[in-house]
N, C-alpha and C positions, 0 to 999 in steps of 0.2 A: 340829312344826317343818317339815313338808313340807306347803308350803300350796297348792303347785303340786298337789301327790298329790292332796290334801283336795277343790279344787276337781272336777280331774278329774272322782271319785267322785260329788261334790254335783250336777255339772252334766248326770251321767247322769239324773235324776231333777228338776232345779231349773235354769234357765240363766239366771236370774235371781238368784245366791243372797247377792249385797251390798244388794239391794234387799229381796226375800222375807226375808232374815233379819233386819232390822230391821222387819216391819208384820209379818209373821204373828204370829197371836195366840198360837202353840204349845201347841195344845190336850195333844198329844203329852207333854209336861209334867209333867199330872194324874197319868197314867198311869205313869209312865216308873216302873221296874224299885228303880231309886238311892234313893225316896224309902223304902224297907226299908230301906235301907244308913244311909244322911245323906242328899243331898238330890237332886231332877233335874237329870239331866244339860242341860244351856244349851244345846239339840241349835238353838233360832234363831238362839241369838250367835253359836257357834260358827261357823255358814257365815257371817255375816257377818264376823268376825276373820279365817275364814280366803282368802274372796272379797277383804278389803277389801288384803289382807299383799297378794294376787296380784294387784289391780290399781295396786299401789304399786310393785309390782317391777319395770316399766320394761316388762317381757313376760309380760303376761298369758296363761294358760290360754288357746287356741282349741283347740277340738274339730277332728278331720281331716273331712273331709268325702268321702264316697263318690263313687266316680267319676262325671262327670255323667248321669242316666237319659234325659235329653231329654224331660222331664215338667216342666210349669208348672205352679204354685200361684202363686193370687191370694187373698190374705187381706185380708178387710175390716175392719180392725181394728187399732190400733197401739197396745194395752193388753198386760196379762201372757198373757192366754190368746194372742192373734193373735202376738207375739212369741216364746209360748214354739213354739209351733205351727212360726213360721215355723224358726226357730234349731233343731228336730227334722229338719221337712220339708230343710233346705238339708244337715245333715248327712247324711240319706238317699241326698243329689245331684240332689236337683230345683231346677229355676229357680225362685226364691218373689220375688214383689212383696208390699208390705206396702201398702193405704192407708189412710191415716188424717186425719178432718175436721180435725183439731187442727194445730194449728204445729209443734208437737213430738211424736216421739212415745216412751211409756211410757204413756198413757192414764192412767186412775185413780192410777196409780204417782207419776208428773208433776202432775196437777191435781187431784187429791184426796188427798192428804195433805203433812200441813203439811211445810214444808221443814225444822223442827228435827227432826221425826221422820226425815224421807228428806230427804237433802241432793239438790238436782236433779242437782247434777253427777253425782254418784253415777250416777245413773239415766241418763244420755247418757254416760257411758262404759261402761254395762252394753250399750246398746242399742247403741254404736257397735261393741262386739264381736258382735254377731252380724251387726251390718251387713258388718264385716270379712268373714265369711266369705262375702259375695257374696249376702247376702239385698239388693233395692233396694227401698229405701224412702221413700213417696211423701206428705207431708203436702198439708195444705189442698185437699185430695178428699173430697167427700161424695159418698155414695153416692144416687143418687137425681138428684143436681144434674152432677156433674162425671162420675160413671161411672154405669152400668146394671151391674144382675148381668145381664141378657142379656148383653149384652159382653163382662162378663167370664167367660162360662161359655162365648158359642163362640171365645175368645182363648184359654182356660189348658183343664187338663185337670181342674185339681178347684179348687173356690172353698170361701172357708172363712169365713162371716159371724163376726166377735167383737168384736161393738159394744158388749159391755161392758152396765155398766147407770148410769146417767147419772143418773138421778132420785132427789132426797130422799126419803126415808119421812115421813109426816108422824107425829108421836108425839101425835095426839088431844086436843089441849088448845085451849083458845077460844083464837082468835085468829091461830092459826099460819097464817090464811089475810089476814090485815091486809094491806094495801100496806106495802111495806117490811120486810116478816116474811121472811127469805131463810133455805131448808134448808141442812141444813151440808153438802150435794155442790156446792147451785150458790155457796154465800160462798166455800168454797175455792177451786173452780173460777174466780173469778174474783178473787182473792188471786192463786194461782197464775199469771194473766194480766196480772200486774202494774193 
């Protein structure tokens, strides 16, 4: 019943956990202790029920943040790892920028996977809370075209690439190289783009 507590706890290790707790696969599971007893414990759902009660509560869970270091981070990347990174690093009390090539950001979170699985909203009021706590956050920047890591390494004090991984696997069968044969990162990817 205490889903404020819950998160807390979750958020020391997951600052994602209405999102994470609906796409991890919960390997955790197999293993889990309970499956001697009756059965494992639902250690995904559960952060998600308890994420989804504290972002429905009007005042979500935000972490405090340490006093500022006068240390900059610049992260390239606005998926779960640059995210969780940043949402760590600003708890620390470092300045963090986020950028990312995409329109929006959650990365893979937002454009690889389907929306009955992960609701988007979901995922831009998970990203809005850490934005809350003074992480700034920059879409439609590529790296390469719109910034230089040169730049951004004599601007910040530490840079942090997490571009994610973007590309279909192909699964070895004739044809998956046809015109019109689309992988299931890029069909999503542009589902997701309306």
């Amino acid at each position: 019943g205490d889903d404020k507590g819950a998160v807390k706890i979750i958020k020391e290790k997951i600052p994602l956990p209405a999102s994470i707790g609906r796409v991890c696969p919960h390997p955790c599971e197999l293993d889990c202790r309970r499956n001697f007893v009756e059965q494992p414990l639902s250690i995904a759902y559960l952060k998600a029920f308890a994420a989804d009660n504290d972002l429905a509560s009007g005042n979500p869970y935000k972490p405090e943040c340490a006093p500022d270091t006068g240390k900059k981070v610049a992260i390239v990347g606005g998926g779960p790892a640059g995210l969780s990174a940043a949402a760590y690093l600003r708890k620390a009390g470092h300045a963090v920028t986020v950028y990312d090539a995409m329109p929006e950001m959650g990365g893979m979170l937002r454009y690889g996977i389907p929306a009955y699985r992960l609701p988007k909203d979901l995922v831009k009021k998970e990203v809005d809370l850490i934005a809350d706590t003074g992480v700034v956050m920059k879409n439609n920047i590529k790296l390469g075209e719109d910034i230089t890591l040169a730049n951004l390494q004599k601007e910040n004090d530490a840079v942090l690439v997490a571009i994610g991984a973007w590309q279909s696997s192909n699964v070895g069968c004739p044809g998956e190289n046809v015109p019109g044969v689309l992988g299931g990162i890029d069909f999503l990817r542009d589902v997701n783009e309306g």
